[in-house]
N, C-alpha and C positions, 0 to 999 in steps of 0.2 A: 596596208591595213588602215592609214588612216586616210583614204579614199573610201574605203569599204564603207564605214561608221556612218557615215551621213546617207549614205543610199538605203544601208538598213534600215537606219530610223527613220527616214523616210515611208519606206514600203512598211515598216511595224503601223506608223501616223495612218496610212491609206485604210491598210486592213482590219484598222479598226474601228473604221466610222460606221456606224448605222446602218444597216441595209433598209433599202425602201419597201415596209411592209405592202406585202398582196393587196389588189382590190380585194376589200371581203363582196364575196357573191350575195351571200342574204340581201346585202342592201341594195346590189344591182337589181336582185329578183324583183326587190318590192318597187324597184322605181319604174323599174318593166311593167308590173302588176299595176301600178297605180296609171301610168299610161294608157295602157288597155283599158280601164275602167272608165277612163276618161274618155276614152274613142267609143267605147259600146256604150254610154248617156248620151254622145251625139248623137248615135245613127238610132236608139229608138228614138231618140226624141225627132228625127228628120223622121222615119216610118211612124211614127204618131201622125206629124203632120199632115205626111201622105194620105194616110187612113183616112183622115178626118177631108180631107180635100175632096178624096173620092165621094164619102158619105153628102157631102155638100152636092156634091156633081151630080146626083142620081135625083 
């Protein structure tokens, strides 16, 4: 029994720490969203300058 005792409360110590809450997704969403947003202001702004390259060209 008193081998027992300390293994218990051991495993009681473990099972009661904190679990690692979830990524929350909302914020994945929006750092996905805000990337995107990022990448589609570079390409019109490169197809602007295209545009306007052509419009030179003619």
């Amino acid at each position: 029994m008193k081998q027992l005792l300390p293994i218990l409360c051991a495993a009681c110590l473990c099972a009661c720490q904190p679990a690692v809450p979830p990524p929350d997704p909302i914020a994945r969403q929006r750092a996905v969203l805000d990337k995107a947003k990022a990448v589609e202001g570079l390409l019109q702004q490169q197809n602007d300058q295209r545009m306007k390259a052509l419009e030179e060209a003619r």
